[in-house]
Backbone as a printed PyTorch tensor [residue, N CA C, xyz], in Angstrom:
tensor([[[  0.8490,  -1.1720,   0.0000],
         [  0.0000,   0.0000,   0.0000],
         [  0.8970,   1.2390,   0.0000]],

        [[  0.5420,   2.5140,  -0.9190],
         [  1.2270,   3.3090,  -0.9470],
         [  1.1760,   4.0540,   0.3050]],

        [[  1.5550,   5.2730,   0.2910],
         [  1.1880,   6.5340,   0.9060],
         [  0.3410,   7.2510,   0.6630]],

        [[  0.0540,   7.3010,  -0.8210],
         [ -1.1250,   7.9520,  -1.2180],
         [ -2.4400,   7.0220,  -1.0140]],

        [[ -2.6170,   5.8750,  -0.9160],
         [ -3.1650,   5.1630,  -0.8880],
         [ -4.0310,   4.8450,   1.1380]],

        [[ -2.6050,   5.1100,   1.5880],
         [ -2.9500,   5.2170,   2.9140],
         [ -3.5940,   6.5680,   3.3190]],

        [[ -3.1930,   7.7690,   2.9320],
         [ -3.8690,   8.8710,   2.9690],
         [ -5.4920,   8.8060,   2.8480]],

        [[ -5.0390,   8.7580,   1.6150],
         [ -7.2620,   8.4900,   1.0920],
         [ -7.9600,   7.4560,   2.1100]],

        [[ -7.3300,   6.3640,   2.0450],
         [ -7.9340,   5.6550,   3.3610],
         [ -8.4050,   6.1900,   4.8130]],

        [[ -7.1080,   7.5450,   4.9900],
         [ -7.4410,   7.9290,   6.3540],
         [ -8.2350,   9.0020,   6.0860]],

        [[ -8.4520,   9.4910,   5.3620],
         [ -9.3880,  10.4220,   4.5300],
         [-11.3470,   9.9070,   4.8970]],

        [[-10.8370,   8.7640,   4.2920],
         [-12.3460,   7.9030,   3.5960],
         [-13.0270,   7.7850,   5.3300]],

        [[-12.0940,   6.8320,   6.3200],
         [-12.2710,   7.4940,   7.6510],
         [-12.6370,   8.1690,   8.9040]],

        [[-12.1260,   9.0530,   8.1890],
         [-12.3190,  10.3050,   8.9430],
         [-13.5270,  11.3900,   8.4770]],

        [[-13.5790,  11.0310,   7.0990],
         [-15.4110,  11.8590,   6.8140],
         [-16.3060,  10.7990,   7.4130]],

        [[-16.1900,   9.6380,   7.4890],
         [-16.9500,   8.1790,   7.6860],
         [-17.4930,   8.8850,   9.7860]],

        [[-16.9210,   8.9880,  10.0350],
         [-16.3380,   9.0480,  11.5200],
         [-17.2210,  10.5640,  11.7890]],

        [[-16.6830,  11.7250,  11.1560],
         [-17.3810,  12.4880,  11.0940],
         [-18.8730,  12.7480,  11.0660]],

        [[-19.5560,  11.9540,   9.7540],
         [-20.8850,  11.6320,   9.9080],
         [-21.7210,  10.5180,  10.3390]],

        [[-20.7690,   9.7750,  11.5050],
         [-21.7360,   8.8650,  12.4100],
         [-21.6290,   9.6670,  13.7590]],

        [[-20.7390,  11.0820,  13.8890],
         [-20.7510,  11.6570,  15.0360],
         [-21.8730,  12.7010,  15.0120]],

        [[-22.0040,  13.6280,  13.7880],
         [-23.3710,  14.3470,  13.7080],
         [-24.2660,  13.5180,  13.5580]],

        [[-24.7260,  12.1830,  13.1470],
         [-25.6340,  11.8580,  13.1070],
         [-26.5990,  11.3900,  14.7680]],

        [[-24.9930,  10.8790,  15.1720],
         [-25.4750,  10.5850,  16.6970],
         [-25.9300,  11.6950,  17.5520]],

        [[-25.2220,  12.6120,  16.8720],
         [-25.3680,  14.4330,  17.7550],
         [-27.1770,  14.5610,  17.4080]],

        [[-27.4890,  13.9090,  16.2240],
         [-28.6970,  14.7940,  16.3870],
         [-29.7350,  13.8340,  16.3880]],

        [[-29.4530,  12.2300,  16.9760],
         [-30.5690,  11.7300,  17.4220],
         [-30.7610,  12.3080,  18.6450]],

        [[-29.7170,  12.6270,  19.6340],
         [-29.8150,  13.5980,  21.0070],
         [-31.0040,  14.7840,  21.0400]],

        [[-31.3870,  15.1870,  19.6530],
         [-32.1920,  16.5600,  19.6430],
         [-33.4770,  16.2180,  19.2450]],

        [[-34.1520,  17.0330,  20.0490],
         [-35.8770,  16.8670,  19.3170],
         [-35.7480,  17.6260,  18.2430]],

        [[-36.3490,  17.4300,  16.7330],
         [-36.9700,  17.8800,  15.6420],
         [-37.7360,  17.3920,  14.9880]],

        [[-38.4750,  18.0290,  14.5670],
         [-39.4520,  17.3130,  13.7110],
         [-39.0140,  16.7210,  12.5560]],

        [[-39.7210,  15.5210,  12.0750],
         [-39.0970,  14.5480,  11.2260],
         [-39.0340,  15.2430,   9.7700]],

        [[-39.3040,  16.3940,   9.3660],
         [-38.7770,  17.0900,   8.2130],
         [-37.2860,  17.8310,   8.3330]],

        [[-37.3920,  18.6320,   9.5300],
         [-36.1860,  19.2810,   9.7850],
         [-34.9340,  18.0840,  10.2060]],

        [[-35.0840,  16.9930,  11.1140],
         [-34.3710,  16.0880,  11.5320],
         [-33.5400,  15.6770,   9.7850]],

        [[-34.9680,  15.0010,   9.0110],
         [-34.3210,  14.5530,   7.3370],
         [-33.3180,  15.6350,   6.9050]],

        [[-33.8070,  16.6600,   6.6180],
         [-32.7650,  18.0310,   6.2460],
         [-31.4210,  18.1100,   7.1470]],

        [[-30.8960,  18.0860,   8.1150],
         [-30.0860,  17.8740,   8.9640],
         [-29.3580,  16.7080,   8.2170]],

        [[-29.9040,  15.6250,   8.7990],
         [-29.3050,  14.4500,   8.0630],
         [-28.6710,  14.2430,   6.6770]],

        [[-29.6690,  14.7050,   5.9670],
         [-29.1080,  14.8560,   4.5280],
         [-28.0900,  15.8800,   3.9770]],

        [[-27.7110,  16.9020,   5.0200],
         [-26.8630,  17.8320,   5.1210],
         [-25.1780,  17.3560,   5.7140]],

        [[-25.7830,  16.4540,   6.7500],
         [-24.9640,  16.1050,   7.2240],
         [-23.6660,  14.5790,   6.2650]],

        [[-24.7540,  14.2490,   5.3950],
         [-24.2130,  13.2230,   4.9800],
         [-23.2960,  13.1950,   3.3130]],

        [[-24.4380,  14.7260,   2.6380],
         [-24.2390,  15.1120,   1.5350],
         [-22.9480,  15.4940,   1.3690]],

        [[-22.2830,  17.0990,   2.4230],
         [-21.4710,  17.7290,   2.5580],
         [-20.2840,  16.9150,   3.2180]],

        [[-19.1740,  16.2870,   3.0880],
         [-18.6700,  14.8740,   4.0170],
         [-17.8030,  15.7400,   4.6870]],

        [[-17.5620,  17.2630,   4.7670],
         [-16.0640,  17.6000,   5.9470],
         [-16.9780,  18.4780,   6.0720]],

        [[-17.4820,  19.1020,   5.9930],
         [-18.5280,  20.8010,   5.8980],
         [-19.1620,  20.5400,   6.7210]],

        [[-20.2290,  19.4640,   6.4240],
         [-22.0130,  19.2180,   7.0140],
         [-21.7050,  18.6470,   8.5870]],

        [[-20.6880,  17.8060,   9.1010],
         [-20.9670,  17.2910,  10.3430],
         [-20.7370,  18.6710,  11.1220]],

        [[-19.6450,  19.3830,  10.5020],
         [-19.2130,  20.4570,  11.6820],
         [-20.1480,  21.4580,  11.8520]],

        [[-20.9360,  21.9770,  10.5410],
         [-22.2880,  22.6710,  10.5930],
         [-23.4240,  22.2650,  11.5850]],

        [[-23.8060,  20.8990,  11.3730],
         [-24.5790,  20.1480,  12.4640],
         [-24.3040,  20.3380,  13.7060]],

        [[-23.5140,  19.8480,  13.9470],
         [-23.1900,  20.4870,  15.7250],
         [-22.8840,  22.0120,  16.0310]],

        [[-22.1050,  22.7870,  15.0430],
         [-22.0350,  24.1070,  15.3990],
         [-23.0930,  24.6980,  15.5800]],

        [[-24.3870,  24.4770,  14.4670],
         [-25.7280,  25.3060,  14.6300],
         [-26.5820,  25.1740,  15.6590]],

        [[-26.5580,  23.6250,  15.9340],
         [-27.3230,  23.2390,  17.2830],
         [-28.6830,  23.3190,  17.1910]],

        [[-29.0440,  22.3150,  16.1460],
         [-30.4530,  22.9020,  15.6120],
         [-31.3030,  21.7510,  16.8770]],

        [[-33.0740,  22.4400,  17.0870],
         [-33.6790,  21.2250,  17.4940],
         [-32.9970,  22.0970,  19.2410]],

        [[-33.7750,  21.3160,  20.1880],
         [-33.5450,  21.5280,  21.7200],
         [-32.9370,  19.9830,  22.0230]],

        [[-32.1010,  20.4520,  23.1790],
         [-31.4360,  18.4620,  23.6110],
         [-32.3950,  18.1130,  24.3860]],

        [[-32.3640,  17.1910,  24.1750],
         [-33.6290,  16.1620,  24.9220],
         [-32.3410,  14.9270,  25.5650]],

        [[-33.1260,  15.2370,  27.1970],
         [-32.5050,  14.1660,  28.3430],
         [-32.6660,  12.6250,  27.7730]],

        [[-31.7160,  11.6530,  27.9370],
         [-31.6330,  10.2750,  27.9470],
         [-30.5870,   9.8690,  28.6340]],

        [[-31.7230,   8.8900,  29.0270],
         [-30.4190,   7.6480,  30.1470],
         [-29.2910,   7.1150,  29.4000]],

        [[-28.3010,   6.8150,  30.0430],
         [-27.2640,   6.4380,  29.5030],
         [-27.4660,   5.2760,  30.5310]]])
């Protein structure tokens, strides 16, 4: 395996990683299931942009759950 090869891998990754962390960020939030889809699809479309947007905007109120 190259270097370039390992790169893109840590690349592929790290957007991967990125959008299972906004996604988890915003089962935490109440929204309604139109705005929640839009979120999501933002989050998944955009792969370095959309997760950090998702959590920066803070859309939706947090809603308490047990851990």
């Amino acid at each position: 395996m190259s270097t370039a090869d390992l790169l893109r891998a840590l690349l592929l990754f790290t957007m991967l990683a990125m959008a299972v962390l906004a996604l988890r960020y915003l089962s935490r939030r109440h929204l309604d299931w139109p705005y929640n889809l839009a979120w999501c699809v933002l989050a998944v479309i955009l792969p370095i942009l959309g997760p950090i947007l998702v959590i920066s905007l803070r859309p939706g109120r947090w809603v308490k759950t047990r851990v």
